[in-house]
Structure formats: C-alpha cells, structure tokens
C-alpha positions in Angstrom: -9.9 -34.7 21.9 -13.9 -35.2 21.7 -13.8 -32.6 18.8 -10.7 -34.9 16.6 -13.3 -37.8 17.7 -16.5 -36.6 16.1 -14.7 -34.8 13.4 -13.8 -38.8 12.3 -17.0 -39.6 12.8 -18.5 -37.3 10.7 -15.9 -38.2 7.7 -17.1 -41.7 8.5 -20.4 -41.1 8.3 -20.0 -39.1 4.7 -17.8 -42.0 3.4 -20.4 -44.4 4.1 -23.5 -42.1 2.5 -20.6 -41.2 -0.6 -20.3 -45.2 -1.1 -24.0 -46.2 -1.1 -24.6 -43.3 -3.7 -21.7 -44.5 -6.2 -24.2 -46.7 -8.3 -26.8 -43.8 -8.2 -23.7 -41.6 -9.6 -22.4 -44.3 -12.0 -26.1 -44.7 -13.4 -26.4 -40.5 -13.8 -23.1 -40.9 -15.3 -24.0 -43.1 -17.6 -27.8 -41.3 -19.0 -25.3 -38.2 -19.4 -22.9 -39.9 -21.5 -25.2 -41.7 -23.7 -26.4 -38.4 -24.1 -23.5 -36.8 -25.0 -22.3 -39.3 -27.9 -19.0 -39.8 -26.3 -17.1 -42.0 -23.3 -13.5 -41.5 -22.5 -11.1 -43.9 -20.5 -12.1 -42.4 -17.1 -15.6 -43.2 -17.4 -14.7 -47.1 -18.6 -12.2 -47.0 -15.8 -14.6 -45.9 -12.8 -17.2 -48.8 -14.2 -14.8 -50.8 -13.8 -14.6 -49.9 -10.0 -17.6 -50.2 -9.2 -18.3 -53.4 -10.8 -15.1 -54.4 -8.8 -16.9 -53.0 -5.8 -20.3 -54.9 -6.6 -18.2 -58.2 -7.2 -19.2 -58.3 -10.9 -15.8 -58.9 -11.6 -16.2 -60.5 -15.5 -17.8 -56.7 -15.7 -15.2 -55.2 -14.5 -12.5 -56.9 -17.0 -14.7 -55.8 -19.8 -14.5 -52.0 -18.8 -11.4 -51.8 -18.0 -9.9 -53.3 -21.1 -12.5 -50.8 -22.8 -10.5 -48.2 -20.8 -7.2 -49.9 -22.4 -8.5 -49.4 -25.5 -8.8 -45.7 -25.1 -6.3 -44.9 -23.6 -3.6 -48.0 -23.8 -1.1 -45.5 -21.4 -3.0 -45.8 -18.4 -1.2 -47.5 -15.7 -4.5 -48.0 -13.2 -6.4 -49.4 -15.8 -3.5 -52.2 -16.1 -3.6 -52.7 -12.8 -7.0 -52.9 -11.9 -7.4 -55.6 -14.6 -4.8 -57.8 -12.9 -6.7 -57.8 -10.2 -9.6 -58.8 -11.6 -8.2 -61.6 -13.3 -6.4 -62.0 -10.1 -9.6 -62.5 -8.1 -11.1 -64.7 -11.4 -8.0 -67.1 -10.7 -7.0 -66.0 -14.2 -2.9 -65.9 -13.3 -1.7 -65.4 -16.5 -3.8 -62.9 -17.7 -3.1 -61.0 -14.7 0.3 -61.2 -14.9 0.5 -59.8 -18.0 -1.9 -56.7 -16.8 0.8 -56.3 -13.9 3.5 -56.5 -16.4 1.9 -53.9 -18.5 1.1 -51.6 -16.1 4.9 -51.9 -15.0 5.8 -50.6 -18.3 4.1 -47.7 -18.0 5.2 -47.2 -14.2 8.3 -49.1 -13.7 9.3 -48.3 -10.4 5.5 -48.7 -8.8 5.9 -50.9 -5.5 2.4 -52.1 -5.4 2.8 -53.7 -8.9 5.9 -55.0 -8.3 4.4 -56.4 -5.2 1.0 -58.2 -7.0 3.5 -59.7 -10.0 5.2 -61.2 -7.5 2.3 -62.5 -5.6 1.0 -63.7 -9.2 4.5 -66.0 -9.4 4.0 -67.4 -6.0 0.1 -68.7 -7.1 2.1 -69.6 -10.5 4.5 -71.4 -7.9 7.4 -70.0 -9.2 9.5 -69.0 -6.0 12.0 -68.2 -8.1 10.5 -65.0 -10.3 8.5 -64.1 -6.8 12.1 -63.6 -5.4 12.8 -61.5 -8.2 10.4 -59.1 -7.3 11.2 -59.3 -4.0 15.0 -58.3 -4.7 13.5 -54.8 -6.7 10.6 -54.2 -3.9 13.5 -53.9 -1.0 14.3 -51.0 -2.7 11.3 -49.6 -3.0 8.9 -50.4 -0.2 10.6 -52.5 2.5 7.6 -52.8 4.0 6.1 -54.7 1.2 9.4 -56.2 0.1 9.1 -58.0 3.4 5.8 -58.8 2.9 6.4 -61.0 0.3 9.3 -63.0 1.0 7.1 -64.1 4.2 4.4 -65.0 1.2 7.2 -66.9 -0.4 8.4 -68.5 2.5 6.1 -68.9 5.0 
C-alpha cells in the first residue's frame, strides 16, 4: 500500500517537473526547426497546446489552423480549434471546427458532446437534443451529461 502510494507520488511529482519544462521544450523545438527549413502539422498542433495551456488562446487558433493547413485530415487539430473559439465565445466558428472534426471522426463522443454544448450557448435545444439522441449510443455517460446541460 505505502509502495502504490509513493509510486503516485513520484508520477506526480514528474508530471509537474514534465509541465513546467513544456515551454523550455516548445522553445528547443522551435530553434531546431527554424533550423531545419521545415515545420509539419505536429509541431503547429503542439504550439497550439501550449498556447492553450498558457491561455494565449488568439495564439493558439493561429497554430492550429496552421496545422489545418498542413494537414486538413487531422481530427485534433479540428477539435482543439473549437475549443479555442469555444473559450473566445466565438460559437460559430467553433461549431464549425466540431463539425469538421466530426467529418473526419464521425462516431467521436467527445465531439459529438462539445457540438452539442456549442447549440445549447447558440440556444438551440433543439440541435443540442440532436446530439444528445447519437451520444446515448456512444457514451451514455456524456449523453447524460448533456441533456442535464439542456435541461437543467
């Protein structure tokens, strides 16, 4: 038992050091990029995250529609920019990120989940129900998640 204990602790510990390096790694990143001559949809993507993580969020719409542009198949990258206009109060935008990344991963729960969330700040109860209907068979869980968003 005290073993499991400081065995979390330790992972703890080394998730907190790994997080308050990420800059430090993003920067490195970044010098060996520029010096290569080349930056592919992953590296776009990951700036994107951490200028999610460093609330920069207008930063973080920039890279990840640069990540788009690369590569216009990656689902994340969709994603991740809906919740960035999400969190800039930018509805429609998002919304159409969710939709986009739905095309790419149709039966994704998560998605399904934040597009309908997206309709209840659009206060459209009707679409949110919508994605309720396809999230029960999905993830019930999250299904019931937001029909309590929808009718609280």
């Amino acid at each position: 038992m005290f073993s499991k204990f400081i065995k979390e602790i330790s992972a703890l510990i080394i998730l907190i050091f790994i997080i308050d390096i990420i800059p430090c790694i993003v920067i490195a990143a970044d010098k060996i990029t520029e010096d290569e001559g080349t930056k592919d949809a992953d590296y776009y993507f990951f700036i994107g995250i951490e200028h999610s993580r460093l609330g920069k969020v207008k930063e973080a719409v920039d890279a990840f529609k640069q990540a788009i542009r690369i590569d216009s198949d990656d689902y994340l990258a969709y994603f991740n920019l809906g919740l960035s206009y999400k969190h800039l109060s930018n509805y429609q935008d998002a919304l159409e990120a969710f939709k986009q990344s739905l095309r790419i991963k149709k039966e994704d729960a998560d998605t399904h989940y934040m597009i309908g969330l997206t309709y209840i700040y659009l206060n459209d109860k009707g679409l949110a129900m919508d994605q309720y209907t396809i999230l029960k068979s999905l993830d019930n869980e999250l299904a019931n998640k937001l029909f309590n968003l929808i009718y609280p």
